[in-house]
N, C-alpha and C positions, 0 to 999 in steps of 0.2 A: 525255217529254223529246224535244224534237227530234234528228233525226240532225246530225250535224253531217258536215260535207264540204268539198272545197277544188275547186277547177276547174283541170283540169286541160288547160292550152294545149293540151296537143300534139294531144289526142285530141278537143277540144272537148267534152269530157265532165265530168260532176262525179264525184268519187272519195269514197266513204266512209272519214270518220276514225272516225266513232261513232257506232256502232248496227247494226252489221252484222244484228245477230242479232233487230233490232227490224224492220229492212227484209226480211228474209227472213218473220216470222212476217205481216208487211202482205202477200206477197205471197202468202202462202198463204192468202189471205182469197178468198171468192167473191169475184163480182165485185159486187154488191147488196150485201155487208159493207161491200166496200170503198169504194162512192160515197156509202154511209150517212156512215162515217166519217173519212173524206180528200175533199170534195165539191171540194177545191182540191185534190188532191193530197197529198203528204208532207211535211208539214214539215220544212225542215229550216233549220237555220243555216249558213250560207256562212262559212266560216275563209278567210282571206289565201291566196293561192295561191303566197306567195312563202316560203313558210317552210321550214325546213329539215329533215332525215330526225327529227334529234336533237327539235326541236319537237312534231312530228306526233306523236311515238311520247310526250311528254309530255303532249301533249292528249290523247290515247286515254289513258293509266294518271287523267288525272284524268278522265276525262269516267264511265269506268268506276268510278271510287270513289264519284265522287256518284249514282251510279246505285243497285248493289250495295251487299249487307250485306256487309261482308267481315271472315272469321277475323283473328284476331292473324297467324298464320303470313301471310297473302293480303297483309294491311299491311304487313307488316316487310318482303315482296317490294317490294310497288310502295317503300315506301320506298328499299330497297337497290337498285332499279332506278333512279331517281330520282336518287338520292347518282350514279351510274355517270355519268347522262345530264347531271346537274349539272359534274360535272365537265369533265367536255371542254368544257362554255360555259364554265366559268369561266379551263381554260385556251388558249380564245379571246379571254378579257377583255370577254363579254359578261356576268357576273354577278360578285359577289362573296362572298358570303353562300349557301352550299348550303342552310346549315339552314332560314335565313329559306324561299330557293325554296321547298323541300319543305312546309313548313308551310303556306305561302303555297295550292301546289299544291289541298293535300288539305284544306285547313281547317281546321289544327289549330294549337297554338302551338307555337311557335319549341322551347318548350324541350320538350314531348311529341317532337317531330321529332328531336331531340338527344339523349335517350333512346332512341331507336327506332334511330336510327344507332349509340350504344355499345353497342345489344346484338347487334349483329353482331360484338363481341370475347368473345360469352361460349363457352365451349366447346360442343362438343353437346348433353348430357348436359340444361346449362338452358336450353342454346336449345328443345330437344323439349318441358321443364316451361315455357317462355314462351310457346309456341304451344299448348299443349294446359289453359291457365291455370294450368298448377298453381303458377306463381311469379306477383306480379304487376311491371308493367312498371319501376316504380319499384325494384324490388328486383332486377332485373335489371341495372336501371341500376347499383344498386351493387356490386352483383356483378362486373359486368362493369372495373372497374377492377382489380382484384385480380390476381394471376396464377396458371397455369391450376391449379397446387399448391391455392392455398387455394380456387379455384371446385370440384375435386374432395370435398375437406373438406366446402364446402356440399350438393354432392352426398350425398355421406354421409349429413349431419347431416337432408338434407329426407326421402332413404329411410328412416330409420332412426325419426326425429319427428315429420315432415311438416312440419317451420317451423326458423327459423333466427331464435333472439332476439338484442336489441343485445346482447346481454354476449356471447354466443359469435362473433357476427359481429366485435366488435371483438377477442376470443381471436384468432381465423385471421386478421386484420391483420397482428398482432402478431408472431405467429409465422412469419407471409411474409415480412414484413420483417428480421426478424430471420435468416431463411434468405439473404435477398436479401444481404444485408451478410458474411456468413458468405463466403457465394460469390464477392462481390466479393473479399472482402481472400486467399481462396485465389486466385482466377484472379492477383492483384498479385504472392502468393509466388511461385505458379508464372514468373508472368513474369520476377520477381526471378533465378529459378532457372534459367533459360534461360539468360538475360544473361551471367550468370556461367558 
């Protein structure tokens, strides 16, 4: 892969965005390696020199995705870095669509991406089983709507089983939601009971 770089006016220099660590190992080549293998020099791709901090730091998380193997834990970073940098373009009104971006980014689908973003509601406990595979992404996704009561329960139920079937995963719905309503109509009394 080439390095990729921007030029930088002020200095009349070119500035690495990607490959730091590939230009470092080129230069630690003799000098005979290195006219064998760069007889023109280093390749590199020139990026726009007008782009923004938010940009650059986008280009680096993808340039390094298509590069590297990366953990579940490594993705769901660059995603949730991504989601961050997303945003502030988007509340500049240069984007609309994050998920798309992201996806767009790393090369993956819209809805993989959207996934990967709700499992940053899921608690610790399956965030550590989603980085370490022991849940897979999908089931996190569903996980992750729940509230933190029944993602506990699944906690539970994956120490205790190592799996969580439809019949009990629709069980702990049922019973969140029924808490949920429980709690609602107490916080109503109470507030009834203030008023009064």
């Amino acid at each position: 892969h080439n390095l990729s770089v921007i030029h930088d006016s002020e200095i009349d220099m070119y500035r690495i965005i990607s490959g730091e660590r590939r230009f470092h190992a080129i230069n630690r080549m003799d000098e005979k390696t290195y006219k064998e293998l760069f007889p023109t020099g280093i390749p590199c791709k020139v990026e726009k020199s007008n782009i923004s901090e938010i940009d650059e730091e986008i280009m680096l998380i993808s340039a390094n995705h298509d590069i590297r193997e990366t953990t579940t834990e490594e993705k769901r970073w660059e995603i949730r870095r991504l989601k961050e940098l997303y945003e502030a373009k988007k509340l500049s009104g240069e984007i609309t669509n994050i998920s798309k971006e992201i996806a767009r980014q790393l090369n993956i689908s819209q809805r993989q991406a959207i996934k990967y973003v709700n499992a940053e509601k899921l608690i610790p406990e399956l965030s550590d089983l989603l980085n370490q595979n022991g849940i897979s992404l999908e089931d996190a996704n569903k996980f992750s709507r729940l509230d933190e009561w029944a993602q506990l329960k699944i906690v539970e139920l994956i120490s205790s089983k190592g799996t969580v079937n439809a019949e009990e995963l629709d069980s702990i719905k049922k019973l969140s939601q029924e808490k949920e309503l429980e709690n609602k109509r107490n916080h109503q009394e109470l507030e009834r009971t203030q008023q009064m």
